[in-house]
C-alpha positions in Angstrom: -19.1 -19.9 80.7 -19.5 -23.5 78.6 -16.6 -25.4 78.2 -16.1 -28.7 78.9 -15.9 -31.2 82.4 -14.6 -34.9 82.8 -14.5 -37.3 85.9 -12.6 -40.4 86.8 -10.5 -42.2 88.8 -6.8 -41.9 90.5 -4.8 -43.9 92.6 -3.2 -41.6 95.8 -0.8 -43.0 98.4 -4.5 -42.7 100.3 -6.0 -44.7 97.7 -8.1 -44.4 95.0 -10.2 -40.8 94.2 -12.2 -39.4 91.7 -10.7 -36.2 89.9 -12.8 -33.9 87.8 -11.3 -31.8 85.4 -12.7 -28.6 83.2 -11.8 -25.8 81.3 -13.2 -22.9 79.0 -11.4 -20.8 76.5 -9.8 -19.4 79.7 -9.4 -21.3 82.4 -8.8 -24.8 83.2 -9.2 -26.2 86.9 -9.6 -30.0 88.8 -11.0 -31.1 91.4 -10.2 -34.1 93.5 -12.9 -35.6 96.2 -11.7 -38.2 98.4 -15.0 -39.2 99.8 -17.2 -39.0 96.6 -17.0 -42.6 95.4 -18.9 -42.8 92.0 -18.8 -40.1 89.0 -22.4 -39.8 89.4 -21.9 -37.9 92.8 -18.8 -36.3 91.7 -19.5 -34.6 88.7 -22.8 -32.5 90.4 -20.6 -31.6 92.9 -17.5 -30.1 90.6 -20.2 -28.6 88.0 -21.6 -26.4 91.4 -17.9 -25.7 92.7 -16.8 -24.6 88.9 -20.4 -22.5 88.9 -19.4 -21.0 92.4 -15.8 -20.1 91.4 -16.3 -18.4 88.0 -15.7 -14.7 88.2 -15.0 -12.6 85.0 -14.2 -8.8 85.2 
């Protein structure tokens, strides 16, 4: 669906985890993974959730 998809950091009362965010002309989502330390594993991870997840009707 294109769009775009960012990754960092945020602190929690856990600690610190890394956040990815993305959003299309129509939808806009995060995801937050506590046990993926570096962007380079995170982002993989939220680009094949966000994949999983689209549904358009």
């Amino acid at each position: 669906m294109g769009g775009r998809m960012s990754c960092g950091y945020t602190n929690t009362g856990h600690g610190e985890a890394t956040v990815c965010a993305g959003s299309d002309a129509a939808t806009f989502g995060f995801l937050a993974l506590a046990d993926a330390a570096r962007l380079d594993d995170a982002a993989p991870i939220a680009v094949t959730f966000r994949t999983a997840a689209e549904r358009r009707s």
